[in-house]
N, C-alpha and C positions, 0 to 999 in steps of 0.2 A: 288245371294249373292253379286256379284260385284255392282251390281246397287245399290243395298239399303247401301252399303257401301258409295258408291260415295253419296248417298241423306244426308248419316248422315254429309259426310264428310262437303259439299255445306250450310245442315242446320246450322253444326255446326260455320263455318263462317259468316254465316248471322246472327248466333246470337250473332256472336263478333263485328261485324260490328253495329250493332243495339246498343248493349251494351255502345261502345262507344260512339257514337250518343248521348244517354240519356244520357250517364255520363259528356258529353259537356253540352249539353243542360241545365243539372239540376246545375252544377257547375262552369261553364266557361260564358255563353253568357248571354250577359246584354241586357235589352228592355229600359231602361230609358236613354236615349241621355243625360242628365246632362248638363252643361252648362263654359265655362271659369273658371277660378278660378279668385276671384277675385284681383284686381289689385291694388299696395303698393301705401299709398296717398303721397309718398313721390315726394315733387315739383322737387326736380331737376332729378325725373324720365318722368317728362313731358313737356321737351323743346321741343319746336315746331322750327324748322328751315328750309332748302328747301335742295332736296338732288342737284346731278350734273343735272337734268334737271329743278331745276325751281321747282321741285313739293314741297309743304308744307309736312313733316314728322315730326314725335317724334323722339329725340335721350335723350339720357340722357348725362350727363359730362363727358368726357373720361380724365384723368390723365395724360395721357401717351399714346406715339404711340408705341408700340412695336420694339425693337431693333432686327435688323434682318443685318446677312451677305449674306445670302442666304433665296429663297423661303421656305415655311412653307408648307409640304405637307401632305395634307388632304385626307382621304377616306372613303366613306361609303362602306359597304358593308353589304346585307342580304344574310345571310350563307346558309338560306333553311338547320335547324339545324336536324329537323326528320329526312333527309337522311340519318343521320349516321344510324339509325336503318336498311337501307339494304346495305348500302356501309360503310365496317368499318373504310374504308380512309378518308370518306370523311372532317373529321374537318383538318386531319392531312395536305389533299392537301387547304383546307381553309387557315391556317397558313403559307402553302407554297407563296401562291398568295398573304398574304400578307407580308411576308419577301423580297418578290423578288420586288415590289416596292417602301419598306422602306420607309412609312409615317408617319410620326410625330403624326399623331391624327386618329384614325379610328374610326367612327361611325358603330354600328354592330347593324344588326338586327337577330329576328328570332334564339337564342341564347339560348338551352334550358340546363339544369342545373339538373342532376340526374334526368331527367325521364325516363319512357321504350322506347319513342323513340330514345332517345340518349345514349341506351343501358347502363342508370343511372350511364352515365360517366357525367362530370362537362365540357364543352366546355369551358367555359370562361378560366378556369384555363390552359385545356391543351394548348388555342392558347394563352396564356399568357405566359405558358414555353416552347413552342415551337418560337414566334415573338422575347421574351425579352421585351417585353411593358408589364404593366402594366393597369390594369382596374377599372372600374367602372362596377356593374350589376343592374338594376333596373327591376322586374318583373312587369308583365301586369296580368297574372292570374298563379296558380298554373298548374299543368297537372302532373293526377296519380302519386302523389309523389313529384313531383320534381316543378322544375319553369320554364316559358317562358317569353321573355322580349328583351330589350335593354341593350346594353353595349357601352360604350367608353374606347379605348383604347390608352395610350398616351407612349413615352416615357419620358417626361415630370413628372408632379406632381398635382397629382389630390389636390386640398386645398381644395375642397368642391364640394358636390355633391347630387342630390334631385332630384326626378318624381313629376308630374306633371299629374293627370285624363287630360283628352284629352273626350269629346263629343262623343260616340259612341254606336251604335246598334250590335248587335254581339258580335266578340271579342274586352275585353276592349280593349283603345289604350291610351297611354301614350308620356308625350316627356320629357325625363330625360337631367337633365340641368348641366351639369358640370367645373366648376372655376377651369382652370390650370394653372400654371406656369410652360411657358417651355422658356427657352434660355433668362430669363431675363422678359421676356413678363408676364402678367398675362391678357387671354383672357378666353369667355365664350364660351361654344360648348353644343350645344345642338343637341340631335339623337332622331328620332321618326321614327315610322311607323303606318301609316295611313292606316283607313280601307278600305278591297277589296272589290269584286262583284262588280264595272263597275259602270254603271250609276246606277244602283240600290243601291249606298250609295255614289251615288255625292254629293248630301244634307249635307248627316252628315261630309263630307270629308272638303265639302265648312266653315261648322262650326267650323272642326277641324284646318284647313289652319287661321283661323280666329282667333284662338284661338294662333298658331303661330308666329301668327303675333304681336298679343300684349304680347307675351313671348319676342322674340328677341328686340323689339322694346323698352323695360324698360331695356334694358340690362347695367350693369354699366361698361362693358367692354367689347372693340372690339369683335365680337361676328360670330361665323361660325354656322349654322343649317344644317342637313346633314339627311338623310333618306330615307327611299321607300314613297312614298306618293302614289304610286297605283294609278297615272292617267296619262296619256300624256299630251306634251306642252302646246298642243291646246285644252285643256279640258275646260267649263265652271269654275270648282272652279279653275283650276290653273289659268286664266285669273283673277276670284276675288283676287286671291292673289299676283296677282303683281300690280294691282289696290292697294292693302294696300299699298305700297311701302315704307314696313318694312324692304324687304332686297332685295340685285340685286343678278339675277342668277350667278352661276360660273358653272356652266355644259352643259350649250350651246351647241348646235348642234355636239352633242358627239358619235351620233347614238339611236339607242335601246341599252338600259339595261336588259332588261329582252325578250331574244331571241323570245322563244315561242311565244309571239305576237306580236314582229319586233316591240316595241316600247321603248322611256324612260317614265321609269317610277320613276327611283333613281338619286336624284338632291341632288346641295349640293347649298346654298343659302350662302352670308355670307352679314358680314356690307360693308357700303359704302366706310369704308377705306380702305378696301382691293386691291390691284390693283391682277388680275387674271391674270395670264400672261401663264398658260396652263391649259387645262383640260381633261381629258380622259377616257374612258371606256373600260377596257380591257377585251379580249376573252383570261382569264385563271381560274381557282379554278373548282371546281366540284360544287357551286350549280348553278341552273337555274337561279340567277342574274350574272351581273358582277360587278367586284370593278370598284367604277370608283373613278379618284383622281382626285382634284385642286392641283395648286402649286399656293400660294397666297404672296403678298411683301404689309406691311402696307405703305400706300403712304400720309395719314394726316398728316402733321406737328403740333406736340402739342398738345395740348390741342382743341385746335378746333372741333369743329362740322362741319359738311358739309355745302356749303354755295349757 
């Protein structure tokens, strides 16, 4: 009696486990890689100039340099949102982590919104009333119910806000683009997360970083990119994408972001105006990433382009 208990019990799970599967399979995961969106013919989004080393880049006209007394500090963080379904802390110690290093702009990944795994609580909301920032949510696909995706979180003033398909095999992937004004400034910040599995979607990653690139790159204002891209330093497409030289790193030799396999994998990219004057990756919050923060000071004069 115990055994065939314990079989029902094991089958039964296998066939929840399965269930899900299929219901990913038939509802979530895309086969057609898709391609860039395409790009505005508008001419003063295609200046050609040279950044601080000499190399020929696109910028478009910047207006204005952002007025600053102090650094600008920035963070991404992927929350590893599922977990709340077995840790009921876990958004609340997320919102901890990020009040305690009080950033101006948070890029969030992995952020799900009334599903069964986030015990069809609203994440974005609760770290919205637990920080005091304010957000953006863009989703990437549904799941049972509810939504998974990107979010931006500012104390500032979101004036305008849009996703963007992102090239992808699997789960979709998206990079949502958000126009803030904070402290007088009006700059552009963009959050993505790029797809996993290792070299078995370096390809589509190479495409996605590519796609990246001519995002930031048209941008009409000072501009921060912020996200998990799901590969290290020294990866093939990371290397293609600093070949683009659409934007310079600001998260440098920070350590591993994502513990589990002692590597970074969470960068935060911005414009060339930007002087980086720290960056870091902290061991706090409950998921399996860490936040890591830039503190950035605009250093262009004017209206200028890089020269």
């Amino acid at each position: 009696m115990m055994v065939a208990t314990k079989q029902r019990l094991i089958f039964g799970v296998l066939a929840v486990l399965l269930l899900g599967f299929l219901y990913r399979l038939l509802t979530v995961v895309t086969v057609r890689s898709g391609e860039c969106r395409p790009r505005p013919d508008d001419p003063d989004l295609r200046l050609l100039t040279r950044d601080e080393n000499g190399t020929r880049v696109s910028f478009p006209k910047r207006t204005a340099a952002p007025p600053q007394s102090r650094p600008l500090i920035v963070m991404t963080y992927n929350i590893a949102g599922h977990d709340a379904l077995f840790h009921g802390d876990h958004v609340q110690k997320i919102a901890d982590a990020i009040r305690r290093l009080h950033p101006d702009i948070v890029a969030l990944q992995e952020v799900l919104r009334t599903t069964w795994q986030s015990r069809f609580h609203d994440q974005l909301a609760e770290i919205e009333s637990r920080t005091g920032l304010h957000g953006y949510f863009s989703p990437t696909y549904k799941s049972w119910g509810g939504t998974f995706g990107n979010a931006i979180l500012t104390r500032g003033e979101i004036v305008h806000a849009e996703a963007h398909s992102l090239p992808a095999v699997g789960e979709p992937r998206a990079i949502l683009e958000a126009t803030i004004r904070i402290d007088g400034a009006t700059i552009s910040v963009f959050a993505t997360h790029l797809s996993t599995w290792g070299r078995f979607n370096a390809r589509i990653r190479t495409e996605q970083m590519h796609c990246l690139a001519q995002e930031v790159r048209t941008s009409r204002y000072p501009f921060i990119l912020a996200g998990d891209f799901n590969t290290h330093p020294e990866s093939k497409e990371m290397d293609a994408f600093r070949r683009e030289n659409a934007a310079q790193p600001a998260s440098q030799e920070i350590g591993p972001t994502f513990p589990f396999w002692k590597q970074q994998i969470d960068y935060i990219f911005t414009d060339y105006g930007w002087d980086v004057r720290s960056a870091h990756a902290w061991p706090i919050g409950s998921s399996d990433h860490l936040p890591v923060t830039a503190e950035l000071m605009w250093q262009r004069s004017g209206s200028d382009n890089p020269k």
